[in-house]
C-alpha positions as CSV (number, residue, x, y, z in Angstrom):
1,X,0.0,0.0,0.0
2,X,1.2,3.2,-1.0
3,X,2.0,6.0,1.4
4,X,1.1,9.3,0.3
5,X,3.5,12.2,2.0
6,X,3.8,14.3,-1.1
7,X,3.2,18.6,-0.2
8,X,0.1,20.0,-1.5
9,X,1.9,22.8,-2.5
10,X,3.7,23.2,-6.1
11,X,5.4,25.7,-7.9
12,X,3.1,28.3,-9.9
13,X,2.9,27.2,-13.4
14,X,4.7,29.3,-15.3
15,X,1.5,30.1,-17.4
16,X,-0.1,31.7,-14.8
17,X,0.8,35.4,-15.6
18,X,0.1,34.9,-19.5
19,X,-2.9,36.0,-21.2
20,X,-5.3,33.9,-23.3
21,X,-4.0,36.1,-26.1
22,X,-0.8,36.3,-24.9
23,X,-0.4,32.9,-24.9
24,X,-1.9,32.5,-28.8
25,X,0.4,34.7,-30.1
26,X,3.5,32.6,-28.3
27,X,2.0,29.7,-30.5
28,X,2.4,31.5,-33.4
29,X,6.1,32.4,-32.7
30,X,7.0,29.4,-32.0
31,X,5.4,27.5,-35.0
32,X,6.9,30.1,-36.9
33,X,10.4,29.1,-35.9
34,X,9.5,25.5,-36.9
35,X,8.5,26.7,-40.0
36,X,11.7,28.6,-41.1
37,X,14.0,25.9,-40.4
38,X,11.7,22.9,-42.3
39,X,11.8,25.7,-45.4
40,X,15.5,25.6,-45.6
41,X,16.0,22.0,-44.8
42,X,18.7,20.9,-47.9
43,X,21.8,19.5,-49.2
44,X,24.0,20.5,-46.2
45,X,21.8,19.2,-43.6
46,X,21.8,15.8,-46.1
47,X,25.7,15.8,-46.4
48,X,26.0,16.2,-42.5
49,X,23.7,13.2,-41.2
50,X,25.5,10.8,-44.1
51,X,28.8,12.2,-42.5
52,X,28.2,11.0,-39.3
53,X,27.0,7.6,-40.3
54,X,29.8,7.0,-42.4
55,X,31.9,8.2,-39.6
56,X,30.1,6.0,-37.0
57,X,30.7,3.1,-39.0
58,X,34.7,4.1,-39.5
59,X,34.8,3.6,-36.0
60,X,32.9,0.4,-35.9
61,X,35.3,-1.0,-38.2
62,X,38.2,0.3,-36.8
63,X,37.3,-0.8,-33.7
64,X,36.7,-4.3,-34.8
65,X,40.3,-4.5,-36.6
66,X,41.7,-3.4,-33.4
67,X,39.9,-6.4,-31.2
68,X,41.1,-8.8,-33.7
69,X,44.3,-8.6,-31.5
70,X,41.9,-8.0,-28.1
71,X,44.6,-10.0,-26.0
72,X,47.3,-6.9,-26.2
73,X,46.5,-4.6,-23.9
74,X,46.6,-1.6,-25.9
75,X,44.9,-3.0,-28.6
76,X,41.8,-3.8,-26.1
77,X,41.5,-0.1,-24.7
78,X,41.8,1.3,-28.1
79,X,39.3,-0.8,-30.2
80,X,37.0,-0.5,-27.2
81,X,37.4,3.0,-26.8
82,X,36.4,3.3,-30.8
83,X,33.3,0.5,-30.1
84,X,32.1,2.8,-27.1
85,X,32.2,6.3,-29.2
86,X,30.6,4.4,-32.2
87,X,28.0,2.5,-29.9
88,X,27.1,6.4,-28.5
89,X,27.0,8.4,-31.4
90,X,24.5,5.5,-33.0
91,X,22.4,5.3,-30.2
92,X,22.2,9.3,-29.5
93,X,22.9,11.2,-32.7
94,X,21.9,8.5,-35.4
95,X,19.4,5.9,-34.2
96,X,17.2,8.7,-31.3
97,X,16.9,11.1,-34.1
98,X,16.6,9.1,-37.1
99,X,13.6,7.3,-35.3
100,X,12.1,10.6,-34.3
101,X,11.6,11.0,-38.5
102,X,13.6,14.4,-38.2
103,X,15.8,12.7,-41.2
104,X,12.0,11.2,-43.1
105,X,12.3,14.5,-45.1
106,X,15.0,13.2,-47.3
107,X,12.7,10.1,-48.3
108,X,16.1,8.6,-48.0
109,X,15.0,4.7,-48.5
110,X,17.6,4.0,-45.4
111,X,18.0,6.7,-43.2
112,X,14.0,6.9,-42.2
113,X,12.5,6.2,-38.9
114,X,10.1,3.5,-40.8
115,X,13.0,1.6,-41.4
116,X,15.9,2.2,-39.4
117,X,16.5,0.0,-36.2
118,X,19.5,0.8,-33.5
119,X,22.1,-1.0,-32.1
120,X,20.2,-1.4,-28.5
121,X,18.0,-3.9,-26.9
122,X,14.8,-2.0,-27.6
123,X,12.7,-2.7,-31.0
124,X,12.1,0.5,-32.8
125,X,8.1,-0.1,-33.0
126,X,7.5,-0.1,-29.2
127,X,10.0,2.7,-28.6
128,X,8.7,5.2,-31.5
129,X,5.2,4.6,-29.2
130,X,6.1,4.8,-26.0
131,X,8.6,7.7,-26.6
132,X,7.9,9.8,-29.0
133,X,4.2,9.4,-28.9
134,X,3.7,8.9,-25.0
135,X,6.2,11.2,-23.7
136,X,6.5,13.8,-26.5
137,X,2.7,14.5,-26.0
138,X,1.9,14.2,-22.4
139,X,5.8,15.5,-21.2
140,X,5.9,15.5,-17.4
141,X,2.1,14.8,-16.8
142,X,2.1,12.9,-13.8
143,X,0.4,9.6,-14.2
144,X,0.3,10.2,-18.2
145,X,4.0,10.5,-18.9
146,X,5.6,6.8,-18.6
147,X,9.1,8.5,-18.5
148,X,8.7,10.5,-15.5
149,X,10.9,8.4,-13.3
150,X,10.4,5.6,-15.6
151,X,7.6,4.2,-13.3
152,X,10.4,3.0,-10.9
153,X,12.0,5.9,-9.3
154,X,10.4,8.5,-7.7
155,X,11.5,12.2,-9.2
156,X,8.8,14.3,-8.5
157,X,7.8,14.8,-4.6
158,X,3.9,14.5,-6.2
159,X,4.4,11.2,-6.6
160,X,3.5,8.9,-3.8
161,X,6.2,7.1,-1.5
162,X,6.4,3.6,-1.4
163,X,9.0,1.5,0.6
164,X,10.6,0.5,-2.8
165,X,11.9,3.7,-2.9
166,X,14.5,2.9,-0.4
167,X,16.5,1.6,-2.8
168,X,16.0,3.5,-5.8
169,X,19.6,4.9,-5.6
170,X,20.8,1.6,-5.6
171,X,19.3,0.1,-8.3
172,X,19.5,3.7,-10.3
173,X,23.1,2.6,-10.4
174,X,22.2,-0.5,-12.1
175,X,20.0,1.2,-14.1
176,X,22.6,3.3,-15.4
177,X,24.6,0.2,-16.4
178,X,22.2,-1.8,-18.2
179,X,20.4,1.1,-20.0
180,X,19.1,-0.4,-22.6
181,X,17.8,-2.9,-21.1
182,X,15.8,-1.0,-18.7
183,X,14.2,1.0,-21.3
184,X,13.1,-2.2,-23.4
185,X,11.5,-3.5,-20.3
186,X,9.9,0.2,-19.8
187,X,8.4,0.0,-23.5
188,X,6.3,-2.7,-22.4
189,X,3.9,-1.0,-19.9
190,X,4.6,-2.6,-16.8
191,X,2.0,-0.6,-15.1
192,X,-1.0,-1.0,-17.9
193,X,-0.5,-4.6,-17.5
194,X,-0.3,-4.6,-13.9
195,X,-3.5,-2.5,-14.3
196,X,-5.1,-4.8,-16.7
197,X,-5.7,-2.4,-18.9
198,X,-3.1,-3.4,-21.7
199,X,-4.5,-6.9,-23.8
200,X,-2.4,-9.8,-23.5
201,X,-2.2,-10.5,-27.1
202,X,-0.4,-7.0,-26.7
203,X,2.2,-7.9,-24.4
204,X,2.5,-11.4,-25.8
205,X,4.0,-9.5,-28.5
206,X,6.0,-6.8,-26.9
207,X,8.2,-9.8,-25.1
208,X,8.1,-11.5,-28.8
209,X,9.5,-8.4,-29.6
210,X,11.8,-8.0,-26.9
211,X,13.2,-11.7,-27.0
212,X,13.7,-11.3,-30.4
213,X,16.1,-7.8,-30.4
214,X,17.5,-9.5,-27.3
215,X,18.9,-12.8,-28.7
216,X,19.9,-10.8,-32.0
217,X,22.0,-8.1,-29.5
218,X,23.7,-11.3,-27.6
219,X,24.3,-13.0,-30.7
220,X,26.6,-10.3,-32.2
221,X,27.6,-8.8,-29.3
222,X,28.7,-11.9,-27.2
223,X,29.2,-14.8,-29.9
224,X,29.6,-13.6,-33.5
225,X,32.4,-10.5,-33.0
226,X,34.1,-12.6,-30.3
227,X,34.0,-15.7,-32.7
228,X,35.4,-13.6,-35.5
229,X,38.4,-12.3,-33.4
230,X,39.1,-16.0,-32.4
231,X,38.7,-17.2,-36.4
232,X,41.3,-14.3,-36.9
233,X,43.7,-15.1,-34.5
234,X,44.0,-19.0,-35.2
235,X,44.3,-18.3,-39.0
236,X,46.7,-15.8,-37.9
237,X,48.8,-18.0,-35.7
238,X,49.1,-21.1,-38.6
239,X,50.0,-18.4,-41.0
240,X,53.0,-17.5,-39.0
241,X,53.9,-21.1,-37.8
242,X,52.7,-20.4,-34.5
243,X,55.1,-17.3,-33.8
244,X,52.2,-15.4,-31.9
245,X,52.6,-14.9,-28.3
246,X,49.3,-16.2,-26.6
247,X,49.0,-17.5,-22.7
248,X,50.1,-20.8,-22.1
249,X,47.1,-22.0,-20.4
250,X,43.5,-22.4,-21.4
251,X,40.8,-21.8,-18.6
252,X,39.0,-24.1,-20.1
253,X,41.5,-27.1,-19.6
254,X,41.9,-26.2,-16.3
255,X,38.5,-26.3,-15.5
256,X,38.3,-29.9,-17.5
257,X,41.0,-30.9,-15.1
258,X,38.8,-30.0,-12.2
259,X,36.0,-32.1,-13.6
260,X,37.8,-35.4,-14.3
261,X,41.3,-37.1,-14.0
262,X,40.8,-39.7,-17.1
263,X,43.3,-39.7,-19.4
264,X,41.0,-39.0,-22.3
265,X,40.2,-35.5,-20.6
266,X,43.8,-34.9,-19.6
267,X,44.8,-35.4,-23.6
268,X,42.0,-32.9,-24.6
269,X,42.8,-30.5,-21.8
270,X,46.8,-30.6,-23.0
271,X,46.0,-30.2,-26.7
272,X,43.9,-26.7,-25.6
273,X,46.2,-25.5,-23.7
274,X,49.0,-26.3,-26.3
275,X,46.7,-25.3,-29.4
276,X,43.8,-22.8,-28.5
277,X,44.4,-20.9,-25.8
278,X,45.2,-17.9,-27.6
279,X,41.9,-18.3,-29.1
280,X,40.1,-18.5,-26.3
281,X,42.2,-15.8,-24.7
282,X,41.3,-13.8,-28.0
283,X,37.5,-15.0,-28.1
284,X,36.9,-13.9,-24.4
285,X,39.1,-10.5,-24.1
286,X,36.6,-9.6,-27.7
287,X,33.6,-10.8,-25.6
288,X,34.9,-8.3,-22.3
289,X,35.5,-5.6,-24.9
290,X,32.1,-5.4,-26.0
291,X,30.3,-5.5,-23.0
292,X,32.2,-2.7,-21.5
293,X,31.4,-0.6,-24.7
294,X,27.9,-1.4,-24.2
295,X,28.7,-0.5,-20.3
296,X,30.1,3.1,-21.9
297,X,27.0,3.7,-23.9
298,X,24.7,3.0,-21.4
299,X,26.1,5.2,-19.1
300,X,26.3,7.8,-21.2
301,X,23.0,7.8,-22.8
302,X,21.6,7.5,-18.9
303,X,23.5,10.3,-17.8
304,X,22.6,12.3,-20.7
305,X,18.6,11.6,-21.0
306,X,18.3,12.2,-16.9
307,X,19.9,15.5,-17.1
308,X,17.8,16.3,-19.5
309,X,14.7,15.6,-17.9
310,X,15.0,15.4,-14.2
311,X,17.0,18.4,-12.9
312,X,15.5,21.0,-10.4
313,X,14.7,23.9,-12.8
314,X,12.7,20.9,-14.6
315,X,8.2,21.4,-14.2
316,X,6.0,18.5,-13.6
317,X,2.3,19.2,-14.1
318,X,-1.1,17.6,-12.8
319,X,-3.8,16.0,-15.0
320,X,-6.1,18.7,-13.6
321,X,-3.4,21.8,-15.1
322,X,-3.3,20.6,-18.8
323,X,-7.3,20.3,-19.2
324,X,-8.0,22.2,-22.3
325,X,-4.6,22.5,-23.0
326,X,-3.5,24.9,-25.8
327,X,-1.3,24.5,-28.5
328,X,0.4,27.5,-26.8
329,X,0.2,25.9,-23.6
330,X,1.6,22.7,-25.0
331,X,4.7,24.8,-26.2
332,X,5.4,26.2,-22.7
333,X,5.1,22.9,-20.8
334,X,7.7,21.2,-23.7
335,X,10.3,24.6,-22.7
336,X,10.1,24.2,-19.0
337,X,9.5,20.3,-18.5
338,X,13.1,20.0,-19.8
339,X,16.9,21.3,-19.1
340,X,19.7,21.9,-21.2
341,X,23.0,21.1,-20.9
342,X,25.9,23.4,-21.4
343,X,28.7,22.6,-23.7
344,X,30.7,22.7,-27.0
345,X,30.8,21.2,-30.4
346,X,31.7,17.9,-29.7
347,X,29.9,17.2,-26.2
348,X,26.6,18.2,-28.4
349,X,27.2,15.7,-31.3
350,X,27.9,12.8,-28.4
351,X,24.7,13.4,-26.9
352,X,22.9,13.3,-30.1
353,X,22.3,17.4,-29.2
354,X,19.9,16.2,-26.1
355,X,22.0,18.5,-24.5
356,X,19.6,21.1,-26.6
357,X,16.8,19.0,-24.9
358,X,14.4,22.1,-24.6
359,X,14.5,22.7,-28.0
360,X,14.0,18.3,-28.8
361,X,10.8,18.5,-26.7
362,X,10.0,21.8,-28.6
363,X,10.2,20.5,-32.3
364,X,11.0,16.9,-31.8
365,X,11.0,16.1,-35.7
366,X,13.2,19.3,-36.0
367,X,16.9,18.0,-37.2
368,X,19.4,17.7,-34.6
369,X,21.5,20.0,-35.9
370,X,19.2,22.8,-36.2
371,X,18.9,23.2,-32.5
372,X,21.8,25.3,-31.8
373,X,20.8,27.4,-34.4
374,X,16.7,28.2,-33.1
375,X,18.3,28.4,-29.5
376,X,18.9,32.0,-29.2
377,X,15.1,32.6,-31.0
378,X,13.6,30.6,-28.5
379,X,15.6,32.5,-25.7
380,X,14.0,35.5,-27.4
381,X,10.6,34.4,-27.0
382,X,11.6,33.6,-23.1
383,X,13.0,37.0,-22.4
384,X,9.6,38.6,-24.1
385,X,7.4,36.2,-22.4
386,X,8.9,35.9,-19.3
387,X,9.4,32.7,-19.2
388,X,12.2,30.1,-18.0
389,X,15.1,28.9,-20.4
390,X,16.6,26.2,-18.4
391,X,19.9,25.1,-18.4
392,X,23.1,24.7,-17.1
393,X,26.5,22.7,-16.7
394,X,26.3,19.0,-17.1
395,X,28.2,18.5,-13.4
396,X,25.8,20.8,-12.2
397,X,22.6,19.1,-13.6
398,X,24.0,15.8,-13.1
399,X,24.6,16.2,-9.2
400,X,21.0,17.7,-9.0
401,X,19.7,14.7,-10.5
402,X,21.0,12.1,-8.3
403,X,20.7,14.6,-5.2
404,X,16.7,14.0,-6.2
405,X,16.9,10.4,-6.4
406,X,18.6,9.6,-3.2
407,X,16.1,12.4,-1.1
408,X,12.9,11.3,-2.6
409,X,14.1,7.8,-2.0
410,X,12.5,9.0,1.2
411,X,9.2,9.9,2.3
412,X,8.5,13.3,2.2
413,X,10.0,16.0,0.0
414,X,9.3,19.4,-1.5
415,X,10.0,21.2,-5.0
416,X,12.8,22.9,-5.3
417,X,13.0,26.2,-6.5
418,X,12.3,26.7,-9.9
419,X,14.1,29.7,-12.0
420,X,12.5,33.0,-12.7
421,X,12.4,34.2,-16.2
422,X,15.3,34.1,-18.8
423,X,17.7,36.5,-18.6
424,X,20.2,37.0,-21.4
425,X,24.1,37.3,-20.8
426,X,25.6,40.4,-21.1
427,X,26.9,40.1,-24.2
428,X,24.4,38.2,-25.6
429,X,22.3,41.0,-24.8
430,X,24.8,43.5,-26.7
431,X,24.6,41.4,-30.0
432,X,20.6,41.5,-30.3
433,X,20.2,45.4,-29.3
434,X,21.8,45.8,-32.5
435,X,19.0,44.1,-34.5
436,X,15.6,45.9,-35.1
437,X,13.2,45.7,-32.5
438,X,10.9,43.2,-34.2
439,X,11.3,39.6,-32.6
440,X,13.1,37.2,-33.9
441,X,10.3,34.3,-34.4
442,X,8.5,37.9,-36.3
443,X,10.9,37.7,-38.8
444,X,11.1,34.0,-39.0
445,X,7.4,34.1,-39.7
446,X,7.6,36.6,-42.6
447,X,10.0,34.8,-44.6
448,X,7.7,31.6,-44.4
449,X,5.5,30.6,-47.8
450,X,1.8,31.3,-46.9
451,X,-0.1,27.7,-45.8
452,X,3.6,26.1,-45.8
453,X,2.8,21.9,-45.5
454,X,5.8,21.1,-43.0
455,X,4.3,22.5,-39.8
456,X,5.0,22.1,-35.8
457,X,6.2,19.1,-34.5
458,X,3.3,16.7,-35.4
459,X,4.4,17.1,-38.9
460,X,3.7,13.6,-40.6
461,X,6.7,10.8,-40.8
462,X,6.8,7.5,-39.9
463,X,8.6,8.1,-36.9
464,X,6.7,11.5,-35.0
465,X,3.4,10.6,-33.5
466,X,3.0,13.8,-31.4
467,X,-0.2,15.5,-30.6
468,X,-0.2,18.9,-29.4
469,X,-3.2,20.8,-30.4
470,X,-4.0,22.0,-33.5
471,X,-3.1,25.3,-35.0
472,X,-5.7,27.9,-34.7
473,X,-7.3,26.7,-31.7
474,X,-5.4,29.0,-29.3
């Protein structure tokens, strides 16, 4: 039985001092900023999503040439050092956005979210529901949005204590281990079925689903590479008349020893050790070398999607608050029910630019790349509208993060404080008194073709399934 010791009290939505009007017209800018960037959409946003596949891939195959030779120690660290960078920048940069159809406008035959499917333990079709149609429409409703706390942790001091709780920081940490598979499990529904409200014929297929991604993943990850760097090794080894060092004992002749004393086992257990150990050694130090990239990824990709999402400057919001939600309204509760993380070039592509995860939830189909670039337009809009921009050092969002999961382990708990409205650098300031005083979203808007098809983020693809309200009804 649950017990409930959540405060009545929450912050004051940050709608509150907006007009009905006010809060139309906000729709408009932000569609408008949408609309610019899907109008210029072209060949150098083509050539830059190509790039980093093809560069993704270099590293996959550089990586696997360097674990042919997995028992040197150098060798190891470096091809798993390439593995781990290629398993991120596929999971976060390629296979998120690809899947979120920001790429569909290409009609690329390959690069679409209908087709595409990632190197991680989910299945595309249950992730493209429960992610971008689930949580990219009802972001940070409690008891709507299944990632809030992904129904095992409790984030949010309006969700009810329970004594599992206790040990949420433990088993965050395996959580942030084994990613993947957390999240594949999480696609399923575990609290619609608990419920009884999801079919069976449903689930039945969701673990079908599951089981199948899972014994492809273990299969390549855990058997096929690792067989491939043994294959190598023992052609390698009767190419050069057996002038490769490799250990001198097999583990699994020793552990043949243990089993029996015959003299059959004792002959198969001395031609291993005098024959294959190096490919065992090789076959096992491949094996190691992939799960820690997998290890690297998920950390990463946990590290990055919390930060994103459950930081203190982060808004949850009742059922009761989003009744007769606008599409304006909509807009503001994607800008403040996320955080961004500060950073440069090359700590954006890694995190597949969820660091610019105000600006994902904004226009989730949006290309990736695009984000840096409608950033200081939709600080703009926040300085005019009073509103909060939220971001803020990884370290800094990170350690509020876990701060939340190890207090609200416990019962009890209170919102923290939330920020007050954007406020622009200094010389960020400097740079925009220079332009006219029109807005920038104004000027966006002007420059758009009249009744232009590609609009807001339920724009159609095989991959973006959100519903935010309709234009017009504001």
């Amino acid at each position: 039985m649950s017990i409930d010791h959540a405060p009545r009290t929450e912050p004051v939505n940050p709608l509150a001092h907006l007009s009905d009007e006010t809060i139309a017209e906000l729709a408009k800018e932000f569609d408008a900023i949408h609309d610019e960037v899907y109008a210029s959409l072209g060949a150098k946003d083509r050539k830059y999503i190509t790039s980093v596949i093809a560069a993704q891939r270099q590293l996959v195959a550089a990586g696997r040439v360097l674990l042919l030779g997995s028992t040197s120690k150098p060798a190891w660290v470096a091809g798993t050092a390439c593995l781990g960078v290629a398993k991120i920048l596929e999971n976060m940069e390629i296979g998120h956005n690809v899947m979120h159809g920001q790429w569909d406008w290409m009609n690329d035959p390959e690069i679409h979210s209908s087709v595409w499917d990632w190197d991680t333990a989910s299945t595309s079709e249950s992730w493209k529901h429960s992610h971008n149609f689930v949580h990219h429409t009802y972001t940070n409703i409690r008891g709507k949005d299944k990632d809030l706390g992904y129904e095992i942790m409790r984030i949010d001091p309006n969700q009810k204590w329970h004594p599992v709780y206790l040990f949420q920081p433990f088993y965050n940490v395996l959580l942030m281990a084994f990613f993947e598979w957390g999240v594949a499990l999480h696609d399923l529904d575990i609290e619609a079925i608990r419920r009884g409200e999801k079919p069976a014929k449903d689930v039945l297929h969701d673990l079908k689903g599951i089981a199948g991604k899972a014994r492809r993943q273990f299969v390549k990850d855990y058997v096929g590479w690792p067989v491939i760097s043994a294959g190598a090794f023992a052609l390698a080894q009767l190419a050069s008349g057996g002038r490769l060092r490799e250990s001198k004992k097999s583990r699994l002749a020793a552990r043949l020893r243990n089993s029996s004393t015959s003299s059959g086992v004792s002959k198969l257990a001395s031609l291993l050790d005098k024959r294959f150990s190096g490919v065992e050694s090789t076959f096992l130090s491949t094996l190691t070398a992939d799960f820690t990239a997998n290890i690297i990824r998920n950390v990463w990709a946990h590290g990055i999607i919390f930060c994103g999402h459950f930081p203190d400057q982060a808004y949850t919001f009742s059922q009761k608050e989003v009744e007769n939600e606008t599409r304006g309204g909509w807009y503001v509760r994607q800008l403040v029910g996320a955080a961004n993380i500060d950073g440069g070039p090359l700590f954006h592509l890694m995190s597949g630019n969820l660091s610019y995860q105000v600006e994902h939830h904004l226009y989730p189909d949006m290309p990736s790349t695009r984000y840096s670039e409608v950033a200081p337009k939709v600080k703009d809009i926040c300085e005019r509208y009073q509103l909060p921009y939220n971001t803020g050092p990884l370290m800094q969002q990170w350690g509020m993060v876990h701060r939340t999961i190890a207090r609200l382990a416990f019962p009890g708990g209170k919102a923290r404080p939330k920020p007050g409205p954007y406020r622009p650098e200094e010389a960020w300031r400097r740079k925009f008194s220079e332009e006219p005083g029109e807005s920038e979203a104004a000027r966006s808007r002007s420059r758009v073709p009249a009744g232009h098809p590609d609009a807001g983020p339920e724009h159609s693809s095989g991959g973006v399934d959100v519903e935010p309200p309709p234009r017009g009804d504001d």
